[in-house]
N, CA, C and O of each residue as an XYZ file, in Angstrom:
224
protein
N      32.529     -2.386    -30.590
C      32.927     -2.823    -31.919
C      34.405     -3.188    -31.892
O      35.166     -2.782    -31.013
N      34.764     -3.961    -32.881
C      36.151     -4.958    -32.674
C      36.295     -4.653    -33.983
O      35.311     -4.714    -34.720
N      37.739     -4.222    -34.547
C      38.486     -4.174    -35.869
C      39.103     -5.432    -35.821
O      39.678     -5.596    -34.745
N      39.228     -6.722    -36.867
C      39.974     -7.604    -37.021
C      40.806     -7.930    -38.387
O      40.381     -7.611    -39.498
N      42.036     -8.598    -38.169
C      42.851     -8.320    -39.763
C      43.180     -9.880    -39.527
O      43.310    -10.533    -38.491
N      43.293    -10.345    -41.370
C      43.648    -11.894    -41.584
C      44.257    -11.906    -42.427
O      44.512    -10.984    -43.201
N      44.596    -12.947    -42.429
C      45.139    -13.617    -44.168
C      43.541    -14.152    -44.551
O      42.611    -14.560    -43.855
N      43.749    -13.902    -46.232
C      43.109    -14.734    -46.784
C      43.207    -15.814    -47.626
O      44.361    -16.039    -47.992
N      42.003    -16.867    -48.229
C      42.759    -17.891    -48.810
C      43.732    -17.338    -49.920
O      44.512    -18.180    -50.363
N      43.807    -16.264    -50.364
C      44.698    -16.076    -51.263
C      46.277    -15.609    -50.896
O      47.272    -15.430    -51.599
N      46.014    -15.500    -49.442
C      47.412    -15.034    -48.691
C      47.909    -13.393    -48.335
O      48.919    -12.966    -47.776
N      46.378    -12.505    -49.097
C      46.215    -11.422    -48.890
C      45.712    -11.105    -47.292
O      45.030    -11.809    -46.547
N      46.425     -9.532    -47.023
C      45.991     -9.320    -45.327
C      44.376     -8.541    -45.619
O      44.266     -7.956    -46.697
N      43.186     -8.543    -44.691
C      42.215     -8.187    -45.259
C      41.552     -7.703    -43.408
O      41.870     -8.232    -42.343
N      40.630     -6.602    -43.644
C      39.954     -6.830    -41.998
C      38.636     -6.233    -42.086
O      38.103     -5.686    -43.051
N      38.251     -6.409    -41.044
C      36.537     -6.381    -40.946
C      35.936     -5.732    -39.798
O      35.956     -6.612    -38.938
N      35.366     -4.602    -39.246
C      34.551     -4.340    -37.965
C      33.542     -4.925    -37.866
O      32.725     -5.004    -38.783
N      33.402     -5.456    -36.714
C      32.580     -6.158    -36.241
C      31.717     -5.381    -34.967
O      32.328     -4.633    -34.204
N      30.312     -5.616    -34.816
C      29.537     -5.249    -34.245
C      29.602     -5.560    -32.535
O      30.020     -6.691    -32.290
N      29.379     -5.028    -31.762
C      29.842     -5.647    -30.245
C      28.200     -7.515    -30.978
O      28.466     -8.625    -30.516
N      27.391     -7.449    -31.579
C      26.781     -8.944    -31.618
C      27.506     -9.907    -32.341
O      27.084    -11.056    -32.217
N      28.885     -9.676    -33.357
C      29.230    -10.000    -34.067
C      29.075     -9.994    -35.465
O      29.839    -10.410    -36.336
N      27.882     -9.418    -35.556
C      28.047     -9.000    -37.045
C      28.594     -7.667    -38.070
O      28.361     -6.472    -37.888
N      29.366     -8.278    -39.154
C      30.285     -7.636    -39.604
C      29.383     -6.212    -39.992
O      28.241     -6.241    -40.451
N      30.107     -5.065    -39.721
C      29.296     -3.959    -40.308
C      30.284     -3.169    -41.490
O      29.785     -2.183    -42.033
N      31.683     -3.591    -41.895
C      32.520     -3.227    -42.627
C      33.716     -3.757    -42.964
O      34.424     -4.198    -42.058
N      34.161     -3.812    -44.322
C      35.102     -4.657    -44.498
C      36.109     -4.173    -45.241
O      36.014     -2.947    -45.312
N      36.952     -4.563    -45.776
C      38.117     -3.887    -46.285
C      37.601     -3.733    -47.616
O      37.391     -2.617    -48.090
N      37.347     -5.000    -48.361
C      37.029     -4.983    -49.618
C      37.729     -5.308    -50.886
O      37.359     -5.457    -52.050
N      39.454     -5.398    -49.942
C      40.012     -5.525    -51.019
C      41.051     -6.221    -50.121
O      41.034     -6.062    -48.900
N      42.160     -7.170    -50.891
C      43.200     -7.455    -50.159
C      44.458     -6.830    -50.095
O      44.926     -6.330    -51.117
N      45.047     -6.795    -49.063
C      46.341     -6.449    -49.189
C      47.649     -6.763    -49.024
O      47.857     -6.948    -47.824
N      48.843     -6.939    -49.825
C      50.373     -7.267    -49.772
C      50.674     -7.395    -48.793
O      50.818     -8.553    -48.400
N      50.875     -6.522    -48.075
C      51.291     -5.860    -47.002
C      50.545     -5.889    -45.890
O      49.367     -5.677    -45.603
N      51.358     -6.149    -45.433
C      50.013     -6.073    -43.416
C      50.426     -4.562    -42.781
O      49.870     -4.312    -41.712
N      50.978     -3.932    -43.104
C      51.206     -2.019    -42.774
C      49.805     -1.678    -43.725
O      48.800     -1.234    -43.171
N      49.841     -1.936    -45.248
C      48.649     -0.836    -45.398
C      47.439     -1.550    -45.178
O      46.360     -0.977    -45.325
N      47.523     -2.926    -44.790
C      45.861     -3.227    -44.145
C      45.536     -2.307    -42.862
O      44.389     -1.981    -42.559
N      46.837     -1.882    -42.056
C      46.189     -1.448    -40.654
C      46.329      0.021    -40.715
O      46.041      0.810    -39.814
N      46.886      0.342    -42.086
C      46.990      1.728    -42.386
C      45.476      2.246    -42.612
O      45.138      3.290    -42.054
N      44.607      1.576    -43.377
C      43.307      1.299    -44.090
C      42.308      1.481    -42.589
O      41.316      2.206    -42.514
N      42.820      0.697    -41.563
C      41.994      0.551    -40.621
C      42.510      1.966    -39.822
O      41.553      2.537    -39.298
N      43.338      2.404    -39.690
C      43.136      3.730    -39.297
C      42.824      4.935    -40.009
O      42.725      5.902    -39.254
N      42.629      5.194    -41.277
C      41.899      5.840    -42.402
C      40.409      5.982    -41.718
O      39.680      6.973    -41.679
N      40.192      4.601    -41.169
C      38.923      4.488    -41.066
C      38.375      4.884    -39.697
O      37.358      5.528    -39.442
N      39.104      4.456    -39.037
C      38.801      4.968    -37.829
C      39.131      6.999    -37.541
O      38.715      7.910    -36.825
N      39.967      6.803    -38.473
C      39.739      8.611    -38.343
C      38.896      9.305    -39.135
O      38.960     10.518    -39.335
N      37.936      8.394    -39.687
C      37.061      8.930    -40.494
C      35.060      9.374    -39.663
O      33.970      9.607    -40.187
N      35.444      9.300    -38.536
C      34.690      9.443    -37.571
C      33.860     10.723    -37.754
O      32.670     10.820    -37.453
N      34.770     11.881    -38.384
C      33.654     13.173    -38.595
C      33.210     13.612    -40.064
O      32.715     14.699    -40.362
N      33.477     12.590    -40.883
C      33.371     12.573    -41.743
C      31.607     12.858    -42.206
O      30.697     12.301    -41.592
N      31.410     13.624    -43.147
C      30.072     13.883    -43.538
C      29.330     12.632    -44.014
O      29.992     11.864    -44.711
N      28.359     12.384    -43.811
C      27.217     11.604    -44.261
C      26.090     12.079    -45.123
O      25.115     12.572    -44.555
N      26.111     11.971    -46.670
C      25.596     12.792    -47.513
C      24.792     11.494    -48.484
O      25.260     10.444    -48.924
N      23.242     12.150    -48.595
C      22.917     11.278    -49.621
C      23.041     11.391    -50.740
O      23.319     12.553    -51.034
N      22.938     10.407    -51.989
C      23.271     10.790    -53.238
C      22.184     10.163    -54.188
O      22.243     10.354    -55.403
C-alpha cells in the first residue's frame, strides 16, 4: 500500500492510500491549508494500526 498527498483543484493539500492494485482504500476527506497537517493526518493514520474495530 502507497500513501499519496496533492493539491487539489481548489489548491487544498489532500491524500489517499492506495491498494498495492491501485485502488484507493482511504482518503483524507477533507482538504488541507497546510501540507504539515495533511502529513500530520497521514501519520494519525498510520499509527492507528491497533486501533479497535467495533461494530455499531
Amino acid at each position: 500500500m502507497t500513501y499519496y498527498y496533492y493539491k487539489d483543484d481548489k489548491g487544498e493539500w489532500r491524500w489517499r492510500l492506495n491498494a498495492a492494485d491501485g485502488r484507493i482504500i482511504a482518503d483524507s476527506g477533507q482538504g488541507y491549508e497546510h501540507l504539515s497537517d495533511c502529513l500530520d493526518d497521514i501519520r494519525l493514520v498510520k499509527n492507528s494500526k491497533d486501533a479497535p474495530v467495533v461494530q455499531i
